[in-house]
ZAMARVEX-847294 format. One line per 2 residues: number of its first residue (from 1); for each residue x, y, z of C-alpha. Coordinates in nm, 4 decimals. Layout:
<rs>
NUM) X/Y/Z ~ ...;
</rs>
This chain:
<rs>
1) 3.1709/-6.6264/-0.5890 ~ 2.9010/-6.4049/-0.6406;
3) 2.8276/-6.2742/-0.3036 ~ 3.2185/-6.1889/-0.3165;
5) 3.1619/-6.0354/-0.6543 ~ 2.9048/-5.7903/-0.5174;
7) 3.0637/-5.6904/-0.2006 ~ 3.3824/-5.6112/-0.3987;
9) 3.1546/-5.3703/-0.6505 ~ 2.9703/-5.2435/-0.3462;
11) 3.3530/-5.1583/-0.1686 ~ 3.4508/-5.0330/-0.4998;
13) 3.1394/-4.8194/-0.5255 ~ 3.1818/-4.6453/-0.1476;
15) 3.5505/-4.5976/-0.2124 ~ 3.4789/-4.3425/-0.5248;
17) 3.1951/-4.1969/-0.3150 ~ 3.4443/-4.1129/-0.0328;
19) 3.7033/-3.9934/-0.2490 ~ 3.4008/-3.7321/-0.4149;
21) 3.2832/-3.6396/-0.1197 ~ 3.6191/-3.5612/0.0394;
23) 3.7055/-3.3445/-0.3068 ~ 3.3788/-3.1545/-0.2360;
25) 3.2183/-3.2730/-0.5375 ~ 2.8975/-3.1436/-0.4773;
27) 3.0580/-2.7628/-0.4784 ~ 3.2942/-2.7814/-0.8004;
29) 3.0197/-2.6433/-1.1143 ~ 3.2241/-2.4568/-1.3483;
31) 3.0805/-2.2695/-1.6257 ~ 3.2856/-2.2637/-1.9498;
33) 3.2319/-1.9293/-2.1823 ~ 3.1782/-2.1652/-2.4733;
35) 3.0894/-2.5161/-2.3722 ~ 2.9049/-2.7508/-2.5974;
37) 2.5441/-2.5849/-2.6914 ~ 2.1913/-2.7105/-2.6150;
39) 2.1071/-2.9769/-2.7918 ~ 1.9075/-2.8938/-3.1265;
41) 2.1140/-2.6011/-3.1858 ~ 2.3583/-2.5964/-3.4426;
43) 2.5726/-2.3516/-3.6533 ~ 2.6745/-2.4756/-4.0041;
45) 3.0359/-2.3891/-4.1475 ~ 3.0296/-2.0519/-4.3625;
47) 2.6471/-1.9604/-4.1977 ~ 2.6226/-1.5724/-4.0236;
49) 2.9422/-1.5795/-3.8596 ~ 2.9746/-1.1584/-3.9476;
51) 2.6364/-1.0691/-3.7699 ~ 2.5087/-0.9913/-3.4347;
53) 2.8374/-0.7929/-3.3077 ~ 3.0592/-1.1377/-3.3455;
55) 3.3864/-0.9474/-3.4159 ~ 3.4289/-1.0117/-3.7909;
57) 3.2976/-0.6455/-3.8705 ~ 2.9145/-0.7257/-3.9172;
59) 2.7874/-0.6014/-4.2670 ~ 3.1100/-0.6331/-4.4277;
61) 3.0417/-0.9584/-4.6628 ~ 3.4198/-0.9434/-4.7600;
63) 3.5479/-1.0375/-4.4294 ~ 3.2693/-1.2586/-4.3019;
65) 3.3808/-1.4892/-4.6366 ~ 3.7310/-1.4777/-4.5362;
67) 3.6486/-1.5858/-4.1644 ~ 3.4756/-1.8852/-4.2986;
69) 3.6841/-1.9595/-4.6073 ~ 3.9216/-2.2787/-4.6336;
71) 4.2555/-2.2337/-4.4597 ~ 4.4552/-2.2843/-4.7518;
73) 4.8381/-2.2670/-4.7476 ~ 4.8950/-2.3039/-4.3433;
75) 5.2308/-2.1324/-4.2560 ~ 5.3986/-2.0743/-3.9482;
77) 5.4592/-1.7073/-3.8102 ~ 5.5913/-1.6239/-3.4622;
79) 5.3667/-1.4905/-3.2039 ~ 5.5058/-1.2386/-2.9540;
81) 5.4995/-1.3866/-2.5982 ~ 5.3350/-1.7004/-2.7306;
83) 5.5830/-1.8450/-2.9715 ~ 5.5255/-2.0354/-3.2844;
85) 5.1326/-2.0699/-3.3929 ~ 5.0068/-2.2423/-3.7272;
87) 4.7735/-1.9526/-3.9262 ~ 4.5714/-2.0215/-4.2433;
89) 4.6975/-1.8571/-4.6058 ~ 4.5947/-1.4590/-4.5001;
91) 4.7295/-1.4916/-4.1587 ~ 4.4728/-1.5539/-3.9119;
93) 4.6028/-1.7555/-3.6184 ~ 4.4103/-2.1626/-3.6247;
95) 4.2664/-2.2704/-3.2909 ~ 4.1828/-2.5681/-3.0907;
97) 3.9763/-2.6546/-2.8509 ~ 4.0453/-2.8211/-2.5291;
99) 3.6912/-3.0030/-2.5312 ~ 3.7074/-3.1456/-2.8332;
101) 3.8963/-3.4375/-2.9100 ~ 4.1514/-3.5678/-3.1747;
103) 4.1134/-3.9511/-3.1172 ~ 3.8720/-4.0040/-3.2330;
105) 3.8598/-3.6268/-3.3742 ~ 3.5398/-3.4432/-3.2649;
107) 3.3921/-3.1132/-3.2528 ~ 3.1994/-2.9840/-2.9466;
109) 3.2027/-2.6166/-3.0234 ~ 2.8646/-2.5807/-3.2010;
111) 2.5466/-2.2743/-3.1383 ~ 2.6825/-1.9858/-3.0156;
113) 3.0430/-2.1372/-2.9130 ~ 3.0882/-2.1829/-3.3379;
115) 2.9963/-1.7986/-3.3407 ~ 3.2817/-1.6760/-3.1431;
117) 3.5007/-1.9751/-3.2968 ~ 3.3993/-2.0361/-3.6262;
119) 3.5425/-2.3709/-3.6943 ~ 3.7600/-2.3271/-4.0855;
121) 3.6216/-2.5866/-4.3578 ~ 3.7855/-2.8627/-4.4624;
123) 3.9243/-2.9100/-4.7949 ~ 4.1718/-2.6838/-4.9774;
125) 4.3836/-2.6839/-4.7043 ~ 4.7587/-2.8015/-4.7414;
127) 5.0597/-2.7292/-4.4751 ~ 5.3655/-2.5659/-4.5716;
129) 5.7085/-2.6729/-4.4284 ~ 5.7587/-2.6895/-4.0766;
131) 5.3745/-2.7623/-3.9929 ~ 5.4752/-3.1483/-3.8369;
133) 5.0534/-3.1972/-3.8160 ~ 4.8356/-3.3962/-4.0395;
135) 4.5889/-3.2481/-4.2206 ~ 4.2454/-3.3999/-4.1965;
137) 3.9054/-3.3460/-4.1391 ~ 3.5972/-3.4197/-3.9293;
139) 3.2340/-3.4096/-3.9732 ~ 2.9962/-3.1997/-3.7477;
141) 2.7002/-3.2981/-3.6063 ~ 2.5102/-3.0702/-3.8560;
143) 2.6970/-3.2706/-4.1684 ~ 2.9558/-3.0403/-4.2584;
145) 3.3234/-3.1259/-4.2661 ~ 3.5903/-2.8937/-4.0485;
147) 3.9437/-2.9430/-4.0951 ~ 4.1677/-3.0978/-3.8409;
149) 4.5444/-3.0448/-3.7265 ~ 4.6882/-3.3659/-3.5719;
151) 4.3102/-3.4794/-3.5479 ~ 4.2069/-3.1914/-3.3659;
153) 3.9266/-2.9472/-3.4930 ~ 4.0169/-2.6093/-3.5786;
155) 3.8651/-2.3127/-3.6093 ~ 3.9427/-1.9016/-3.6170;
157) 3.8513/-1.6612/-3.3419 ~ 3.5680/-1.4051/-3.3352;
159) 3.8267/-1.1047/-3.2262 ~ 4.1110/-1.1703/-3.4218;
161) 4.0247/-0.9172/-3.6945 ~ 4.3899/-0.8437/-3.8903;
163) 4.6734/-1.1004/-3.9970 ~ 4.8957/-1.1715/-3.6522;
165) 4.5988/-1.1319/-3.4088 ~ 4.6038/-1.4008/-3.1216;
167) 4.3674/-1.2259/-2.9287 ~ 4.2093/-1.6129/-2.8702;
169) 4.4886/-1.7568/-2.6762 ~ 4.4097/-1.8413/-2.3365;
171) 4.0300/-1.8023/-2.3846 ~ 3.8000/-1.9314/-2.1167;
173) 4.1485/-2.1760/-2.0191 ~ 4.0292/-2.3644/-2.2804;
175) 4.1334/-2.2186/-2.6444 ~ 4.4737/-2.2205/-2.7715;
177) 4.6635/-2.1316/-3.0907 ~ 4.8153/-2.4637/-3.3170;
179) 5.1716/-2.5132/-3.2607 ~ 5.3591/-2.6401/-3.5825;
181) 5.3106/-2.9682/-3.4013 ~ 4.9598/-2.9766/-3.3489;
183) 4.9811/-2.9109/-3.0119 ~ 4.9050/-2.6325/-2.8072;
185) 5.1082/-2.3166/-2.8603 ~ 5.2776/-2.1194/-2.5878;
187) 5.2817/-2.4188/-2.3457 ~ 5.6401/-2.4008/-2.3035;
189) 5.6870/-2.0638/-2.2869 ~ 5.3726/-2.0304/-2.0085;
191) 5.5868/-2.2821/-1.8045 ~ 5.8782/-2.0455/-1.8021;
193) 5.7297/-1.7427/-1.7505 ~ 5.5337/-1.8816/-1.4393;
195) 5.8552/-2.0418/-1.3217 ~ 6.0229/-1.6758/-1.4134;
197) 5.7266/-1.5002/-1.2346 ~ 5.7341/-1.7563/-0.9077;
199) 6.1351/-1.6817/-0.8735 ~ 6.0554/-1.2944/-0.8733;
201) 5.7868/-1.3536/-0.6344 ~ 6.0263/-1.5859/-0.4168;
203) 6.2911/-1.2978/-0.4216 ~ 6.0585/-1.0273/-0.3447;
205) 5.8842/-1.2304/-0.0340 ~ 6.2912/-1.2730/0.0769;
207) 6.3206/-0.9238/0.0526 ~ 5.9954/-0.8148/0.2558;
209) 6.1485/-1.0490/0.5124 ~ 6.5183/-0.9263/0.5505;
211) 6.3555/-0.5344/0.5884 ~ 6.1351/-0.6561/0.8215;
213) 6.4254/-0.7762/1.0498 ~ 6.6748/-0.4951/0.9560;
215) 6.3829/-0.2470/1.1035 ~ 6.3346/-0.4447/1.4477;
217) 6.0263/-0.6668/1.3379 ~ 5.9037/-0.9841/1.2310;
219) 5.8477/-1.1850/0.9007 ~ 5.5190/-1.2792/0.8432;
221) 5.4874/-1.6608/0.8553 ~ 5.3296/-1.8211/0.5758;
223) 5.0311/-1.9406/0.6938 ~ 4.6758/-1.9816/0.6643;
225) 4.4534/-1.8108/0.9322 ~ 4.0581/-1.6553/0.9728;
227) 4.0302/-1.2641/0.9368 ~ 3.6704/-1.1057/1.0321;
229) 3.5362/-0.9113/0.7484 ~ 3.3119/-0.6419/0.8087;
231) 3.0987/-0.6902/0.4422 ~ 3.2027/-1.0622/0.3945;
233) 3.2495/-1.2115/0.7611 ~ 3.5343/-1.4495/0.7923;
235) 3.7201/-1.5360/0.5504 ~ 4.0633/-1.6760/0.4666;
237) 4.4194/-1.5227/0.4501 ~ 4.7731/-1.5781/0.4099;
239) 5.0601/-1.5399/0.6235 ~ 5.0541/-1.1780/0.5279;
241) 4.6515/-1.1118/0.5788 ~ 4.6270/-1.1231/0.1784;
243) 4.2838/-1.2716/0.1400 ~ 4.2267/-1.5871/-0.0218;
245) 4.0306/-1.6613/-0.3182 ~ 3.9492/-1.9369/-0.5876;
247) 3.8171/-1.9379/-0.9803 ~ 3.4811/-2.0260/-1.0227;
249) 3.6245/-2.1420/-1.3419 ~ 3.8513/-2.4017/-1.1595;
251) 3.7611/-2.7493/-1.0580 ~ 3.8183/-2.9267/-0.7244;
253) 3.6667/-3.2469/-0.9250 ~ 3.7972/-3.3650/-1.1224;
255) 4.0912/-3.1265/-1.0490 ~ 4.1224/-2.8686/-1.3445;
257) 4.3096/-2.5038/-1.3425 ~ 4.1494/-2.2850/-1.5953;
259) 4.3592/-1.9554/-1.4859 ~ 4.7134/-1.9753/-1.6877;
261) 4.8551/-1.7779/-1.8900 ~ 4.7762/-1.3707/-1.8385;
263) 4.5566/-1.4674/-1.5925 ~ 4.8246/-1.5052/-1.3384;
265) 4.9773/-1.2164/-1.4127 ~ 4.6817/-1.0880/-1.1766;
267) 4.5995/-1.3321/-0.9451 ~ 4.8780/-1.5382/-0.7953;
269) 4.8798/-1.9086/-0.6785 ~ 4.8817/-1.8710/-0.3004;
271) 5.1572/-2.0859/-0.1868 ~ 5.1803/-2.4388/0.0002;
273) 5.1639/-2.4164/0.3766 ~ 5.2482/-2.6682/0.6584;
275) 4.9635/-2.7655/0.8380 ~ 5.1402/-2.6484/1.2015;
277) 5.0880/-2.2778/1.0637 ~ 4.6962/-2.3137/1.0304;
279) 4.4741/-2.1360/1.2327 ~ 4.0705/-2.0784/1.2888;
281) 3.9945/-2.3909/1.0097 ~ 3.9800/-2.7688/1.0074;
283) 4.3262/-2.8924/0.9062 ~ 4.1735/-3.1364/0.6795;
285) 4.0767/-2.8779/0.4256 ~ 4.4367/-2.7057/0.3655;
287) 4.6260/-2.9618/0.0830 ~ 4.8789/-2.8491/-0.1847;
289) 4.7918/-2.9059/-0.5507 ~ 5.0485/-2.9592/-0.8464;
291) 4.9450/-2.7249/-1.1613 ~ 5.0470/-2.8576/-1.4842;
293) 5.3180/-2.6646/-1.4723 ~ 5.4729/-2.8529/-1.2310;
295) 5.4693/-2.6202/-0.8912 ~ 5.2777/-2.6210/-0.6526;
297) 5.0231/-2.4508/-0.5246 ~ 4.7496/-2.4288/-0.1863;
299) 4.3808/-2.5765/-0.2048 ~ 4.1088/-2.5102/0.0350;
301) 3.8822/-2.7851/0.0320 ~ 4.0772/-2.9128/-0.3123;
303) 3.9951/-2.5956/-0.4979 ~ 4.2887/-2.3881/-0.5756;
305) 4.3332/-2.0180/-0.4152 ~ 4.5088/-1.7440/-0.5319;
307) 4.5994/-1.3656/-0.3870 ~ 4.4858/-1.0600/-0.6010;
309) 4.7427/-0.8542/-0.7257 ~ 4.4628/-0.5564/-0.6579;
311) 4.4090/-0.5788/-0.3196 ~ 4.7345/-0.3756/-0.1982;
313) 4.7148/-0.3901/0.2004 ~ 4.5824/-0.7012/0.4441;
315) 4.2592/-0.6766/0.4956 ~ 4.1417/-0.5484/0.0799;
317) 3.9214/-0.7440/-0.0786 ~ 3.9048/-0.5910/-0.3998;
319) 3.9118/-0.8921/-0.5945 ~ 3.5957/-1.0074/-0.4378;
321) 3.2772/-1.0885/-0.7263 ~ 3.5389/-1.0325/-1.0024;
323) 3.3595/-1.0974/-1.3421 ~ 3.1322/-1.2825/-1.1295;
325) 3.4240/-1.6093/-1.0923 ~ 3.6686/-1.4920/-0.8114;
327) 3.5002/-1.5288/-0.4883 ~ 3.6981/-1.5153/-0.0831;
329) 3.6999/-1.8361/0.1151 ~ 3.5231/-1.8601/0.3928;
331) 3.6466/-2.0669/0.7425 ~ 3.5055/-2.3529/0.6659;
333) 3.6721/-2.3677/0.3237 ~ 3.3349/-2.2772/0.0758;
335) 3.3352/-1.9521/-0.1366 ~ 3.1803/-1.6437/-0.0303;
337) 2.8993/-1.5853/-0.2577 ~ 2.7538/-1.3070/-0.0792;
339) 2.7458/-1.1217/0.2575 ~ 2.6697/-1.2485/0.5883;
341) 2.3207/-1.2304/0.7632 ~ 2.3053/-0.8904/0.9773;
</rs>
C-alpha cells in the first residue's frame, strides 16, 4: 500500500510539473505597482500620508487629516463610466484591493503601497441606505485597526484629491472602487463596454474586408505569422502584419489579465486563430484564452497578446518597451526584451 501510495504522489507530482512547464512557468514574473512591502516595513494608519509628493497636497495638515480620518457616513454617488462606488462622509471614493482578502479579512497593502493607498481607520464608520456591505474591521500587522466593506480592507487613493475623484480605479489591475455591494465597482459596466468595443472592432474588420474585395484584392486572413524586424528581429504578427505583444503585468501562470478597463482602450486583445493559419512558429504555442469577461482572446506560449492601437501600418512597432511592460513576441513565443545580436 505504500509503494502504491508513493508512486501515486510521485505521478501526481510530475503531472503539475508538466502542466508548469507547458504554461512557461519559469517566464511569467509580474511586478505589481503596489504589492505587499518588504518585510519590517510598515506604515501605521493616520502616519505621513501628506509628505514626500504622495498626492494629498504635502504641507497642507488639513487635508493629510482628512485622507486618514474615519470614513464616517458612507454614501453612494454615481461615478461616470464606472457606475455606483461607496465614498466616505466628504466624498472620497473607498477602495479595495485585489490582494487582500475578505475571508478571513486581511490587509497586504503596507510600506509604500499604504502611501499611495492609505487604508481609512476603523471605527466611526456607519453605512447609509443602499450600502448592502457590512461594516467591520481588521487589524494590521503594525496593530492598528482598518475598516472593512463585506470583509474587505479599504482604503482612499493617493490622487484622488476633491470629492468625486476615482482617479484609483483600474490601478495596477488590481485596485477598484466599493460597489454598494462590497464588490468591485464598474465590473459590469467593463463587461459591456469590452463586449461594445469587440462588436465595433468586429464591424470595422468586416468592413476592411468588403473594400478590400470591392477594389479587386484580398482580405487579410487572420492569422499568426513571423515578420523580420530590422531593430527587433522576428517577431510575431497578425493576419494583418499588426505586431504582437503581451503585458509584463499579465500572467501565463497562474493565468491572470491585469489590462482591463482603459487599458484596452489602447491595446486590443488580438483575436483567436485556427491553428491551419499559423506560420514560421511551433503550433503548440498558439492557444486561445477566456478573459473574465467571457471572450476570448490569443496566447503565445499561454501569455495573452494584444495589438497597439499606436502602431498605425504593418510593420510599426511603436508600442514596443511601453512603460517598460509591453514587449513584441518573438518566433519562438518569448518577449522581446531587447534587440538582436548584430
Amino acid at each position: 500500500m505504500n509503494k502504491l501510495r508513493h508512486a501515486s504522489l510521485a505521478g501526481a507530482a510530475i503531472t503539475v510539473m508538466m502542466l508548469t512547464a507547458a504554461c512557461g512557468g519559469g517566464d511569467s514574473s509580474t511586478k505589481d505597482d503596489y504589492g505587499k512591502a518588504p518585510a519590517g516595513s510598515s506604515s501605521k494608519i493616520g502616519e505621513g500620508y501628506g509628505a514626500g509628493g504622495s498626492g494629498y497636497g504635502s504641507g497642507d495638515n488639513s487635508q493629510t487629516q482628512a485622507k486618514n480620518a474615519p470614513a464616517k457616513e458612507m454614501t453612494v454617488r454615481e461615478a461616470p463610466g464606472i457606475g455606483s462606488v461607496v465614498a466616505d462622509s466628504a466624498g472620497m471614493t473607498l477602495y479595495r484591493f485585489d490582494k487582500d482578502t475578505a475571508q478571513p479579512p486581511a490587509s497586504t497593502c503596507d510600506g509604500d503601497c499604504a502611501k499611495a493607498w492609505p487604508p481609512v481607520p476603523a471605527g466611526d464608520a456607519t453605512a447609509a441606505s443602499g450600502i448592502a456591505a457590512k461594516v467591520g474591521e481588521v487589524q494590521r500587522a503594525d496593530g492598528t485597526k482598518q475598516l472593512t466593506l463585506a470583509g474587505w480592507p479599504v482604503y482612499r487613493y493617493a490622487k484622488d484629491t476633491a470629492p468625486g475623484d476615482a482617479k484609483g480605479q483600474g490601478v495596477g489591475g488590481t485596485w477598484s472602487a466599493f460597489a454598494p455591494d462590497g464588490k468591485k465597482a464598474g465590473a459590469k459596466q467593463e463587461e459591456k463596454d469590452g463586449k461594445k468595443g469587440q462588436e465595433q472592432e468586429g464591424e470595422k474588420e468586416k468592413g476592411e474586408e468588403k473594400e478590400g474585395e470591392e477594389q479587386g484584392g484580398k482580405p487579410a486572413a487572420a492569422g499568426v505569422s513571423v515578420a523580420d524586424n530590422p531593430a527587433l528581429g522576428k517577431i510575431l504578427v497578425d493576419g494583418r502584419g499588426r505586431t504582437l505583444y503581451r503585458f509584463a503585468k499579465d500572467s501565463a501562470w497562474p493565468m491572470k489579465f491585469a489590462c482591463t478597463g482603459t487599458c484596452l482602450e489602447t491595446w486590443k486583445p488580438a483575436k483567436p486563430v485556427e491553428k491551419s493559419a499559423v506560420r514560421g512558429v511551433p503550433e503548440k504555442l498558439i492557444t486561445t484564452v477566456t478573459r473574465p469577461d467571457g471572450t476570448e482572446q490569443l496566447a503565445v506560449d499561454c501569455w495573452p497578446v494584444y495589438w497597439f492601437t499606436g502602431d498605425k501600418k504593418p510593420g510599426d512597432t511603436a508600442g514596443q518597451g511601453k512603460q517598460g511592460l509591453w514587449f513584441a513576441v518573438n518566433d519562438q513565443g518569448k518577449k522581446v526584451a531587447s534587440a538582436p545580436a548584430a
